[in-house]
DORODREN-21404 format. One record per residue: y, z, x of N, C-alpha, C, O in turn. Coordinates in steps of 0.2 Angstrom, whole numbers, plus 2048, in hexadecimal, padded with zeros to 3 digits. Example, Ala and Ser with C-alpha at 12.3 -4.5 7.8 and 13.67 -1.06 7.14 Angstrom:
! DORODREN-21404
7E48278427EA82783E7F08278427EF82A8477F58238407FB824844800827840806828843
This chain:
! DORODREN-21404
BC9A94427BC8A8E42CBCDA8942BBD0A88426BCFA88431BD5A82430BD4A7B42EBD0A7742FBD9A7942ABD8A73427BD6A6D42FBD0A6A42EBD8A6C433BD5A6A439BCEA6A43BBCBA6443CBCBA7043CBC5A7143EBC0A70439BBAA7043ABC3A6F432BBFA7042DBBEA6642DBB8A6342CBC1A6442DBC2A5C42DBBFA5B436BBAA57435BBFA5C43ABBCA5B43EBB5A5C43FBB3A58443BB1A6143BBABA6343BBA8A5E435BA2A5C434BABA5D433BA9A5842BBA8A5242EBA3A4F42DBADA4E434BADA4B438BA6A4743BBA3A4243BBA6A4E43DB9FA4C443B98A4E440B93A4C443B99A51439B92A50435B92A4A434B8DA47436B96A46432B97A4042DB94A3A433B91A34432B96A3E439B95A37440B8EA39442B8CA37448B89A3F440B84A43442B7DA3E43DB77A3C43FB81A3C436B7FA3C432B7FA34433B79A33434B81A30434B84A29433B7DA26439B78A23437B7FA28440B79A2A445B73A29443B70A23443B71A2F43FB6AA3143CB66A2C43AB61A2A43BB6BA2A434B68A24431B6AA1D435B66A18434B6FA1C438B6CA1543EB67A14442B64A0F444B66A1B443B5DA1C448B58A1B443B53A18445B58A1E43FB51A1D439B51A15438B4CA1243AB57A12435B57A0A435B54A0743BB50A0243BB55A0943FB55A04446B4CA06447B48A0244AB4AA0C446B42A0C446B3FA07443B3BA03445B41A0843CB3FA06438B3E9FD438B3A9F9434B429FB43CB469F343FB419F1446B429EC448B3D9F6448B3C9F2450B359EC450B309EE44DB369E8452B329E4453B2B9E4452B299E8456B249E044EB1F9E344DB1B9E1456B1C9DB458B189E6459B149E545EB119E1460B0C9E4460B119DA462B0B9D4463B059D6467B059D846DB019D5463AF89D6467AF89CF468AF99C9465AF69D146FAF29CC472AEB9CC475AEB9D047AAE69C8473ADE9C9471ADE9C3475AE29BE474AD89C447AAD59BE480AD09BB47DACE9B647FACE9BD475AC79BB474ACB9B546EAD19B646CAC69B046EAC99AB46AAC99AC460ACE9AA45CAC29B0460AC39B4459AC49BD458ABF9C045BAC79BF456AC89C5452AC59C644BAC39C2447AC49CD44CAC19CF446AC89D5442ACB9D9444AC79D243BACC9D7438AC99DC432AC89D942DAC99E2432AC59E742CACC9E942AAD19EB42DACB9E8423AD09EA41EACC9F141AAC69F341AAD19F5418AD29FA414ACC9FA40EAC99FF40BACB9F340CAC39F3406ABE9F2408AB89F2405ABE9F1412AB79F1412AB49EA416AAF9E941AAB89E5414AB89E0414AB99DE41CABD9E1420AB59D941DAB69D8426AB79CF427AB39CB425ABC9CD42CABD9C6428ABE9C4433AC29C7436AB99BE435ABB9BD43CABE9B843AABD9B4436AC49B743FAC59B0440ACD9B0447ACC9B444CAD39AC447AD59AB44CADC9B1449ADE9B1443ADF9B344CAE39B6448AED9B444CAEE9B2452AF19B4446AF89B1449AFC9B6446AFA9BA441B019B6448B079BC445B0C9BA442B129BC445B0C9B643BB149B243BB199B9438B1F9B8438B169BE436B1B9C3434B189CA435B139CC438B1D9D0431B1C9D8432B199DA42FB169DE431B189D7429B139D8423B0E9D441FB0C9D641AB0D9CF423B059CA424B049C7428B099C442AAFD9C842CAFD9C4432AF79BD42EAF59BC428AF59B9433AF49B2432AEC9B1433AEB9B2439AE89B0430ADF9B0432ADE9A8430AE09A742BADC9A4435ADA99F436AD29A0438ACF9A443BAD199A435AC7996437AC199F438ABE9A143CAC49A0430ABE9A642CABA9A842DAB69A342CAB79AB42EAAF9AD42BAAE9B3429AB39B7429AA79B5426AA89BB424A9F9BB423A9C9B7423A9D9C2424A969C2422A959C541BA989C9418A8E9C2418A8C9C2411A859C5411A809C2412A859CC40FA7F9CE40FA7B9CD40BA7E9CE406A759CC40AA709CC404A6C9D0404A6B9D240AA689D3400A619D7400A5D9D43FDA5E9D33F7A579D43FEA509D03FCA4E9D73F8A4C9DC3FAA4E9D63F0A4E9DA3E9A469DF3ECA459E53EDA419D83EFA3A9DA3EFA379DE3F5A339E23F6A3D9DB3F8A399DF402A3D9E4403A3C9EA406A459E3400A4C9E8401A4C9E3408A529E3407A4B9E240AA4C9DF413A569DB412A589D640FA579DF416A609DC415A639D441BA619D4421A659D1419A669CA41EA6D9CA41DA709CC418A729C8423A799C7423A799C1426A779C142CA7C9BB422A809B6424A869B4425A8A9B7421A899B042AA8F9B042DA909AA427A8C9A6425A969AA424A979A641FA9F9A3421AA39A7422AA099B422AA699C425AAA99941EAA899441AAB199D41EAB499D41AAB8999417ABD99841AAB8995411ABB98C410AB798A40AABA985406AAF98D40AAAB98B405AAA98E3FFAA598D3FBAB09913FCAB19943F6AB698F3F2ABA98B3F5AB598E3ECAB798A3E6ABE9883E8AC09823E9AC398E3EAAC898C3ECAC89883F3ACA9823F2AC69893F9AC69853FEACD988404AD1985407ACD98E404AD3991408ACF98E40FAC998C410AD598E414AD698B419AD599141FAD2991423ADC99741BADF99E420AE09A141DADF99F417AE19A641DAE29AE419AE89B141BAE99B1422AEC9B4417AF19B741AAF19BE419AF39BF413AEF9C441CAEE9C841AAF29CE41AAF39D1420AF39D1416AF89D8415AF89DC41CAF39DF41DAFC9DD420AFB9E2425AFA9E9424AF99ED429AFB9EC41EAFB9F341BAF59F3418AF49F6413AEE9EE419AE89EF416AE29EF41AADC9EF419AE69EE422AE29EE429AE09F442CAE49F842EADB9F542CAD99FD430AD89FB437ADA9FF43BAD49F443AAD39F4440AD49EA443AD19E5440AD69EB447AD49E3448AD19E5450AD49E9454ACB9E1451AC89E0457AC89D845BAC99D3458AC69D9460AC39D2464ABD9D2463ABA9D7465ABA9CA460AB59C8460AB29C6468AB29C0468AB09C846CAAD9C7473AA79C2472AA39C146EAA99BC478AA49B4475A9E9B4477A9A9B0477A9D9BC47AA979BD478A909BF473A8A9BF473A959C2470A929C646BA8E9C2464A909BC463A8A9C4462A859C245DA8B9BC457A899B7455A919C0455A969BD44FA999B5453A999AF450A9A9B745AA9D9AF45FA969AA45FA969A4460A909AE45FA8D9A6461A8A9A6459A879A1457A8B9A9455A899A644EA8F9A244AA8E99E446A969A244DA9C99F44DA9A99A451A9C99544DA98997455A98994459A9198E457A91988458A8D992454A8798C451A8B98B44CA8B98544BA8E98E448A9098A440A95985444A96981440A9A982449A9C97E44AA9997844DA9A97244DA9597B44FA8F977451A8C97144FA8B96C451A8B974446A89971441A8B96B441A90969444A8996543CA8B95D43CA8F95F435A8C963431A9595C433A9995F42EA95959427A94953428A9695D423A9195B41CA95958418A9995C416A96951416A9A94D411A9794C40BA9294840AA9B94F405A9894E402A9C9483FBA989463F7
């Protein structure tokens, strides 16, 4: 093969090559998708299970932002088994968290809470509420 053709084929691997991975990079670079949700709260299920309502913001790619929490807390009655879930809103743990920022690689689903639904008017009585000073 001639010293030419042998240096021009090396050539155009190397620009074939150089390509390949500027396209990988640039996938890898594209802007994360803005959800946009009509309903005022969202529901987010994580990867353990956990299911947390509240408003949700997107300050980055790899956590988004949960404001004004809630979550429900099941009980079972030891005697009857009779199982109860309350909406518990989120603030009233030791530490006193405000928002949550949560891993986006731990999210399986986020939905809209609809202000109809059972979780929005149970949100909507606990605001209701007269706030408790203690």
């Amino acid at each position: 093969m001639p010293r030419q053709k042998k240096y021009a084929s090396l050539s155009i691997s190397l620009i074939l090559l150089v390509c390949s991975v500027s396209f990988l990079f640039l996938l890898g670079c594209e802007k994360p998708q803005k959800l946009d949700f009509k309903t005022d709260y969202q529901v987010v299920i994580l990867d353990n299970g956990n299911a947390f309502f509240g408003k949700l913001e997107f300050p980055g790619k790899s956590f988004l932002l949960l404001k004004d929490i809630y979550y429900i807390q099941t009980q079972i009655n030891q005697e009857t088994k009779v199982q109860t879930n309350t909406l518990i809103k989120r603030g009233k743990e030791l530490h006193g968290p405000d928002s949550m920022y949560v891993n986006t690689q731990h999210i399986i689903m986020i939905e809209p809470v609809s202000p109809d639904s059972q979780v929005a008017k149970l949100i909507k009585e606990e605001k209701a509420k007269p706030v408790e000073i203690k």
